[in-house]
C-alpha positions in Angstrom: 109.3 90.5 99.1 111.8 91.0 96.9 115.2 93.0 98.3 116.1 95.1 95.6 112.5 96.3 94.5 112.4 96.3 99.3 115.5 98.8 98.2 113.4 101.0 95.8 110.6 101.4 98.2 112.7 102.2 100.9 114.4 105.3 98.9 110.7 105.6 97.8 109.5 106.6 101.3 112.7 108.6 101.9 111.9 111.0 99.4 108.5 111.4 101.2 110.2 112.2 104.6 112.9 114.3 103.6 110.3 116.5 101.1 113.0 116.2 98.9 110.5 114.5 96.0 107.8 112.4 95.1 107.5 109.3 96.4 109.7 107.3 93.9 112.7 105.0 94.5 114.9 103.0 92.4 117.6 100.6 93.0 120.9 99.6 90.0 121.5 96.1 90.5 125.4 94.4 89.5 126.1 90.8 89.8 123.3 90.5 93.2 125.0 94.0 94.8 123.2 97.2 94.5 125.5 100.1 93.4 123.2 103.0 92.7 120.4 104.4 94.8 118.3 106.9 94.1 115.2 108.5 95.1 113.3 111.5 93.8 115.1 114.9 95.0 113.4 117.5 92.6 112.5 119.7 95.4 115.6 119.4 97.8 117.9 119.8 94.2 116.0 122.3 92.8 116.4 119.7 89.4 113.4 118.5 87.5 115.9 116.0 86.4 116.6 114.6 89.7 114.6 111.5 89.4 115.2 108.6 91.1 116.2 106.4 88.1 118.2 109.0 87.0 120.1 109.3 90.5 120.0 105.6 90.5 122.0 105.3 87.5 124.4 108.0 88.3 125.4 106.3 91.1 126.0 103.2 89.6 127.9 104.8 86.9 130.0 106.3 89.2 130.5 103.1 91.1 131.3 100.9 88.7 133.2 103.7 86.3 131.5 103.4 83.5 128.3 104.5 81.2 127.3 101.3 79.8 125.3 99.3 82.5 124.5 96.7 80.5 125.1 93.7 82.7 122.8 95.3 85.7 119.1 95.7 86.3 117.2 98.7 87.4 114.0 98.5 89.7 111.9 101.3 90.6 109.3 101.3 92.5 107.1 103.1 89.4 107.1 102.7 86.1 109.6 105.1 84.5 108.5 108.5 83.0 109.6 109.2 79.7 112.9 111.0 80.7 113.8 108.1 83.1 113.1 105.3 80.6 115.5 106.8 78.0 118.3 107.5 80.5 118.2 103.6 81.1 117.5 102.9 77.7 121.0 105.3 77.1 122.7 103.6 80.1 121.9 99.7 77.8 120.3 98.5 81.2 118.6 95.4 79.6 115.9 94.9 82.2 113.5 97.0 84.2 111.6 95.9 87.6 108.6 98.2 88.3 106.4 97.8 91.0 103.5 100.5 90.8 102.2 102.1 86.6 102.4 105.1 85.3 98.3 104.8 85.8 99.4 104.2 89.3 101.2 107.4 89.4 98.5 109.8 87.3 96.0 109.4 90.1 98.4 110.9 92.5 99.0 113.5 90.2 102.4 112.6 88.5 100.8 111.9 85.0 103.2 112.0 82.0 100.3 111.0 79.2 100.5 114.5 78.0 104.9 113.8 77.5 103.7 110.5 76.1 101.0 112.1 73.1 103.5 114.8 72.5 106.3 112.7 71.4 104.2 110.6 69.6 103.0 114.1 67.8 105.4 115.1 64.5 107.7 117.8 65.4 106.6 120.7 64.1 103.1 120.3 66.3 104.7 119.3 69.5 103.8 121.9 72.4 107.5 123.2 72.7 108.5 123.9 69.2 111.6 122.5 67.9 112.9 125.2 65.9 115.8 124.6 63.1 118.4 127.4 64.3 122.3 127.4 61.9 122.1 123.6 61.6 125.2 123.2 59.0 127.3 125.4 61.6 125.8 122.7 63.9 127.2 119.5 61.9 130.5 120.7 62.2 131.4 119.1 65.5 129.7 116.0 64.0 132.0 115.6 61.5 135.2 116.3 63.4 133.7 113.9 66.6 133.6 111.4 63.3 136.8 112.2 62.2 139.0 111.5 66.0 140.0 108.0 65.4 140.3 108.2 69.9 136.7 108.6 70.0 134.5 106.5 72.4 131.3 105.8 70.6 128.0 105.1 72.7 
């Protein structure tokens, strides 16, 4: 078996013992050395963002003192959800090891199709509402973030 997606299981079934989540694991992968681990700790956090790809990445970021984790891999012992895919998609991660689908995961009763057909929806008939609210106040700090010449763009 492979070690890292071996990692992602292991943090899988940690999740599990400690009731701290569902059972998913991931592992962040540099140069052959994992440096970020993460499992699901929804529960234990209180933080429906505390997934394990997302904790995963964290870590590494930390680790390696950076955001861009472009030159590593993540695998996760499920497909991502929606929230996990984009915060590697955000963190550049190039490529994703999954063991078990999100198919996989529905039957359990972790089923994100109902994220999946409301993103797909137009905005204005998506089940939470996004609702214009002072949007030229709003483009303000756009325009000076555009304007600092010290700005880190990502």
């Amino acid at each position: 078996m492979n070690e890292f997606m071996q990692a992602a299981i292991e943090e899988a079934r940690q999740a599990v013992d400690t009731g701290q989540g569902g059972p998913f694991g991931a592992v962040v992968v540099h140069d052959g050395h994992i440096v970020g681990r993460g499992h699901n700790t929804v529960v234990g956090s209180k933080d429906p963002t505390a997934h394990a790809e997302v904790n995963a990445i964290r870590e590494a970021s930390r680790v390696l003192g950076r955001f861009h984790l472009s030159d590593c891999e993540l695998y996760t012992s499920c497909e991502p959800c929606p929230m996990c895919y984009a915060a590697a998609y955000w963190a550049r991660i190039p490529r994703i090891y999954r063991g078990a689908t999100k198919h996989d995961a529905a039957k359990i009763g972790f089923d994100d199709r109902a994220i999946y057909e409301d993103l797909a929806r137009p905005t204005v008939e998506r089940d939470i509402p996004l609702v214009e609210l002072e949007r030229e106040a709003c483009l303000e700090p756009f325009r000076y973030w555009k304007s600092k010449p010290d700005r880190v763009p990502y």
